[in-house]
MMTF fields as JSON, N, C-alpha, C and O atoms, coordinates in Angstrom:
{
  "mmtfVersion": "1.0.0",
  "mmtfProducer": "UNKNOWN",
  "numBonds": 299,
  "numAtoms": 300,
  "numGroups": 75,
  "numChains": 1,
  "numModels": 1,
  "chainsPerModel": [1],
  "groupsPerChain": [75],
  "chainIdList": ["A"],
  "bondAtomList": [4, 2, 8, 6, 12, 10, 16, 14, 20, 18, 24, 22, 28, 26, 32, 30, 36, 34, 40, 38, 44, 42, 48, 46, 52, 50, 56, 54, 60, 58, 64, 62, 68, 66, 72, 70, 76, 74, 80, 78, 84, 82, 88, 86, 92, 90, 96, 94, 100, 98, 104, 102, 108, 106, 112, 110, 116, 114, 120, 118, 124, 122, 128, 126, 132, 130, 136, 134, 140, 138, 144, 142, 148, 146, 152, 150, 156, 154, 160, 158, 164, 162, 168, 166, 172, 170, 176, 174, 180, 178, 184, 182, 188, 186, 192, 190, 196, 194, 200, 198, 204, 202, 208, 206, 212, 210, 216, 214, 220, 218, 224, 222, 228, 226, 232, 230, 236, 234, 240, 238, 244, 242, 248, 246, 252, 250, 256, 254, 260, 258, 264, 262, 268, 266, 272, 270, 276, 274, 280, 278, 284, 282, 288, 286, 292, 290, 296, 294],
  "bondOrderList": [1, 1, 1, 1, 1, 1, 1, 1, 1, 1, 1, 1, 1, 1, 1, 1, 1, 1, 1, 1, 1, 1, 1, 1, 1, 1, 1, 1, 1, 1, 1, 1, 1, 1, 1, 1, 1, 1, 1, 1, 1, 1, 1, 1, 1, 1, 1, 1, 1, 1, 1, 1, 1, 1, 1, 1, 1, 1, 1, 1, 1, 1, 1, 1, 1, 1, 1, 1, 1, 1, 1, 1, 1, 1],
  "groupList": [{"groupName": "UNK", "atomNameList": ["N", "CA", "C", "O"], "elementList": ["N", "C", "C", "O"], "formalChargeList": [0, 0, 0, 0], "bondAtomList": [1, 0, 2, 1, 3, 2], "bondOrderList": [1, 1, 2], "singleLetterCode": "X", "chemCompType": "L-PEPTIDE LINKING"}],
  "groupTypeList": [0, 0, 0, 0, 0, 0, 0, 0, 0, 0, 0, 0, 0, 0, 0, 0, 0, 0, 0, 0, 0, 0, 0, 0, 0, 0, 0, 0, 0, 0, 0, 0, 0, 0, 0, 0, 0, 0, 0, 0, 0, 0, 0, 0, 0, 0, 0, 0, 0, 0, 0, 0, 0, 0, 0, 0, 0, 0, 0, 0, 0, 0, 0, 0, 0, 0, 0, 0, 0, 0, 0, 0, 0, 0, 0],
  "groupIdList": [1, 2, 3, 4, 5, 6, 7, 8, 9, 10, 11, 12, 13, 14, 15, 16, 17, 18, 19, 20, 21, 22, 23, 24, 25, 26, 27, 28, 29, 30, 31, 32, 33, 34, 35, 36, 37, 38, 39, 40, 41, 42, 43, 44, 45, 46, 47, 48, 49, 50, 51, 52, 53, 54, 55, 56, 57, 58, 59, 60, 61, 62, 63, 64, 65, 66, 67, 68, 69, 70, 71, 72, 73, 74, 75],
  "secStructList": [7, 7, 7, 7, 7, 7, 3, 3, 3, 7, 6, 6, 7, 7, 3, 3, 3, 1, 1, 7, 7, 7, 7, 1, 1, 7, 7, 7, 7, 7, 7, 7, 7, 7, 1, 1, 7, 7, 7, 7, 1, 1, 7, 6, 6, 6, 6, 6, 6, 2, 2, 2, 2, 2, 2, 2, 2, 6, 7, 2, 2, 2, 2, 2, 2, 6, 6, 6, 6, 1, 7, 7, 7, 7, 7],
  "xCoordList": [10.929, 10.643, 9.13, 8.427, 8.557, 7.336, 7.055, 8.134, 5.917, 5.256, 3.999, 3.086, 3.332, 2.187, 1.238, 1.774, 0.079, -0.343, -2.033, -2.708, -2.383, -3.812, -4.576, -4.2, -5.926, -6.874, -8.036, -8.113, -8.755, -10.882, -10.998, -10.726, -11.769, -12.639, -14.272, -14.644, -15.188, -16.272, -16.924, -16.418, -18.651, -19.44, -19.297, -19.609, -18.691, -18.861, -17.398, -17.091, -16.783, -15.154, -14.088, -12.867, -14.609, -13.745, -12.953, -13.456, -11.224, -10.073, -10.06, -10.122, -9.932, -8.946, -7.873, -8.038, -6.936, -5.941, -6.021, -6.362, -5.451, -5.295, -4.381, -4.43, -3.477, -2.267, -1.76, -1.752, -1.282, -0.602, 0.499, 1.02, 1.025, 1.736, 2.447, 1.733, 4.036, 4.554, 5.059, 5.354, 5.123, 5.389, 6.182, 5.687, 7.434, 8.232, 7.347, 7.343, 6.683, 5.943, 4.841, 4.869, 3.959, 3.074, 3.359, 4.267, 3.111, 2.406, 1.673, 0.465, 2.141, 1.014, 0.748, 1.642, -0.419, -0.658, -1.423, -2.032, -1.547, -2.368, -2.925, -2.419, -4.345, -5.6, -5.861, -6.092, -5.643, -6.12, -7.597, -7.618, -8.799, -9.722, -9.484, -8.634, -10.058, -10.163, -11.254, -12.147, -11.797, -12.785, -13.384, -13.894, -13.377, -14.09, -14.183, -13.389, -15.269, -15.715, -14.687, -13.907, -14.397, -13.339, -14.512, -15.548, -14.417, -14.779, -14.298, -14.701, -12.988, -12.15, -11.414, -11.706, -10.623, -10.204, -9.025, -8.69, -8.396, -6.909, -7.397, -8.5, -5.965, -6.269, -6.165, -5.493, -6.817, -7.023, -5.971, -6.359, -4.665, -3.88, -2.806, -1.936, -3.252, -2.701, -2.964, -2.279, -4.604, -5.118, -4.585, -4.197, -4.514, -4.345, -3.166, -3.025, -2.317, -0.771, -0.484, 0.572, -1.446, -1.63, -0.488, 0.472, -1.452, -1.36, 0.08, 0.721, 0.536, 1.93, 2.665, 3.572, 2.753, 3.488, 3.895, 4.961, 2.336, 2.319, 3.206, 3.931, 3.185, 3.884, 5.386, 5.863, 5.876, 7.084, 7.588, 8.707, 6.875, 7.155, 7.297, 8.194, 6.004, 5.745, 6.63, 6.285, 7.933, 9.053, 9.995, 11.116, 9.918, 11.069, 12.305, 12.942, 12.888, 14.282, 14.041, 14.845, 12.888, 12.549, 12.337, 12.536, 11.948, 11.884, 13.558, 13.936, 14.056, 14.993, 16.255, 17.117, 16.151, 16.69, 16.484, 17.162, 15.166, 14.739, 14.525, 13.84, 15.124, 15.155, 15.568, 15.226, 16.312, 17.722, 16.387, 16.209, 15.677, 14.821, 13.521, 12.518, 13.467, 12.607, 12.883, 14.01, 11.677, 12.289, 12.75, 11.923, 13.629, 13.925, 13.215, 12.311, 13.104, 12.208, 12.737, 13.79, 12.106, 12.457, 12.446, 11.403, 13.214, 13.025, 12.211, 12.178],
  "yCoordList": [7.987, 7.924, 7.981, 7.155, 8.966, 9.144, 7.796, 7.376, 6.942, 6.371, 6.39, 6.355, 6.42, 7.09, 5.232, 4.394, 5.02, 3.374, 3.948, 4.742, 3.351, 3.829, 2.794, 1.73, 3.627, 2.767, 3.242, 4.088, 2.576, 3.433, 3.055, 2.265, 4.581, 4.907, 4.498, 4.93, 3.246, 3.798, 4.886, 5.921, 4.382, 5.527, 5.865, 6.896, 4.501, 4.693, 5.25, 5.196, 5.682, 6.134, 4.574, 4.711, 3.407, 2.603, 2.706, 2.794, 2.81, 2.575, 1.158, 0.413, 0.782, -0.626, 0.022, 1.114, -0.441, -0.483, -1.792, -2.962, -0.909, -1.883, -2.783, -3.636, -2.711, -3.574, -3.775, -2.823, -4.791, -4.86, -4.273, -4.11, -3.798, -3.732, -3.904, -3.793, -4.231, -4.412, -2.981, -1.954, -3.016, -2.168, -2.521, -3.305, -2.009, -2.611, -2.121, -2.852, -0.551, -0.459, 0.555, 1.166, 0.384, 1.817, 2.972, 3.529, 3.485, 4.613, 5.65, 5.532, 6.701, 7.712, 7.888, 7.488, 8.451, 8.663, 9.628, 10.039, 10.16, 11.353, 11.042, 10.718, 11.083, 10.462, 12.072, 13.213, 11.288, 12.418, 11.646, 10.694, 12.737, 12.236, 12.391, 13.227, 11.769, 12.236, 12.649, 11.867, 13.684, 14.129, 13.073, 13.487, 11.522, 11.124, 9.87, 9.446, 9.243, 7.663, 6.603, 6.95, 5.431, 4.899, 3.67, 3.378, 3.106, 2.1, 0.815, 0.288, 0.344, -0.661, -0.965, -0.128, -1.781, -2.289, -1.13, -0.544, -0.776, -0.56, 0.924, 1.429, 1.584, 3.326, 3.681, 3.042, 4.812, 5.065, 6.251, 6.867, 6.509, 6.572, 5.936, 6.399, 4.309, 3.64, 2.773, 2.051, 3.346, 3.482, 4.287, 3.677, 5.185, 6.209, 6.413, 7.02, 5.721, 5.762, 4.11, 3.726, 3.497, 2.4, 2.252, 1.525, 3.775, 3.619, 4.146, 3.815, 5.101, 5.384, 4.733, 4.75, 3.847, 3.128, 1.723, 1.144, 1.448, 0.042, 0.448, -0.393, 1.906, 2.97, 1.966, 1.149, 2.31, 1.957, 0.539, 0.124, 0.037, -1.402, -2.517, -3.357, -2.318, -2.963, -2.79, -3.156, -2.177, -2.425, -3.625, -3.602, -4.4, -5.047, -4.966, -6.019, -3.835, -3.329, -4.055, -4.829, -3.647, -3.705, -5.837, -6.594, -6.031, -7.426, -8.3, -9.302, -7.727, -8.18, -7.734, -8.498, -6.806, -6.248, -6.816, -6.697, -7.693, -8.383, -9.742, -10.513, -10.101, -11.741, -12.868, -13.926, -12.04, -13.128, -13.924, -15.13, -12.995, -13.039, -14.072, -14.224, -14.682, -15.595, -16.893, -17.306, -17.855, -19.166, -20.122, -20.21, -20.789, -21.442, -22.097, -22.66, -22.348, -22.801, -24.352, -24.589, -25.179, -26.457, -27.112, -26.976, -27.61, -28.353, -29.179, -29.645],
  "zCoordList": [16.132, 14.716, 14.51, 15.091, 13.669, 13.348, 12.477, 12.06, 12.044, 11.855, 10.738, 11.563, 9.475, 9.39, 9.048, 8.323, 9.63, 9.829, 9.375, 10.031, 8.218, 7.653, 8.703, 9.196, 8.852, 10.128, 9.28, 8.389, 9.739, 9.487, 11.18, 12.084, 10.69, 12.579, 11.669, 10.578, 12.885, 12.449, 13.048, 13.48, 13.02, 13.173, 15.129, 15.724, 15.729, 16.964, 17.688, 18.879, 16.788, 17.177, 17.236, 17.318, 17.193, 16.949, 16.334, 15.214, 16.186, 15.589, 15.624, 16.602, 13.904, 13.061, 12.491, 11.947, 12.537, 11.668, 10.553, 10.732, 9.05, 8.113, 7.99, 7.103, 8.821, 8.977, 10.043, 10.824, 10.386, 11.983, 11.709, 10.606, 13.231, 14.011, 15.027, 16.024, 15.419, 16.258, 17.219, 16.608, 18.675, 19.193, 20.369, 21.179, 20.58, 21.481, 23.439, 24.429, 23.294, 24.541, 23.689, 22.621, 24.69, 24.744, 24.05, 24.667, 23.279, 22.12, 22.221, 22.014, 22.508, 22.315, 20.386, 19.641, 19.86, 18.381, 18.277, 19.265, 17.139, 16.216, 15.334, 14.26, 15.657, 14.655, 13.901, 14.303, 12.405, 11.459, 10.39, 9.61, 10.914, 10.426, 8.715, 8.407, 7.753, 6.696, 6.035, 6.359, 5.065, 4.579, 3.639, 2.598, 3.935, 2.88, 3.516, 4.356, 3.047, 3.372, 3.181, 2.295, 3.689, 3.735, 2.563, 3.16, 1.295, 1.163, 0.457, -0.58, 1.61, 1.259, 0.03, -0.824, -0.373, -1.501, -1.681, -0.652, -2.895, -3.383, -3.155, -3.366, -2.546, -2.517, -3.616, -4.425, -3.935, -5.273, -5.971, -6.963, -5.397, -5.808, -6.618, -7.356, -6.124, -6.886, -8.303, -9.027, -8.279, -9.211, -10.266, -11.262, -10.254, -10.478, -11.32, -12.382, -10.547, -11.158, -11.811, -12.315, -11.673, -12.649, -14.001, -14.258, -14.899, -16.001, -16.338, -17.336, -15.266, -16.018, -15.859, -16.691, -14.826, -14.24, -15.06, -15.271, -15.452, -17.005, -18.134, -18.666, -18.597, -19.844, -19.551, -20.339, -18.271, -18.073, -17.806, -18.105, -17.365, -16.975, -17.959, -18.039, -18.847, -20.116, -21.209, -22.333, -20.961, -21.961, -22.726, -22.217, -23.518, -23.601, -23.076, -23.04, -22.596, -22.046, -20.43, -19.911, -19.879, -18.513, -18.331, -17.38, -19.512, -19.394, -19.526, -18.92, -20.224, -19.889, -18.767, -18.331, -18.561, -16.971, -15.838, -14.817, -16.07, -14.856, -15.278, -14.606, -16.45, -16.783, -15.484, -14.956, -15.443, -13.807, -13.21, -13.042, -13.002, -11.384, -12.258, -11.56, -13.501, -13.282, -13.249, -13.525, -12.837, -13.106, -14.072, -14.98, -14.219, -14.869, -15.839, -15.22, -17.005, -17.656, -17.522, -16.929, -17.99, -17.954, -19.438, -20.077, -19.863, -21.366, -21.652, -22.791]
}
């Protein structure tokens, strides 16, 4: 099963990964450089899709579709 795990290489070829991982053995992988500076914080795709995403969420319909799932209020 292919895999895709975001990392920053720095300037000295060091690989981080942004998230751990478990691996049952040894791994071969395929480093894909990217054309742009890595500078932390939220990808900006998800920026991005922010706003349509609020369009939809922020419904009354959607608030109550998902009423179940809050807590209990207390009297």
């Amino acid at each position: 099963m292919l895999r895709a795990v975001e990392a920053v290489i720095d300037k000295k070829g060091k690989v981080r990964l942004l998230s751990p991982i478990r691996l049952s053995t040894a791994r071969r992988a395929i480093v894909t450089i990217l054309d742009e500076e890595w500078h932390g914080g939220v990808a900006e795709t998800a920026l991005l899709s922010e706003a349509a995403l609020a369009e939809d969420w922020n419904r009354p319909e959607e608030d109550a579709a998902w009423s179940h799932l809050q807590l209990a209020q207390s009297s």
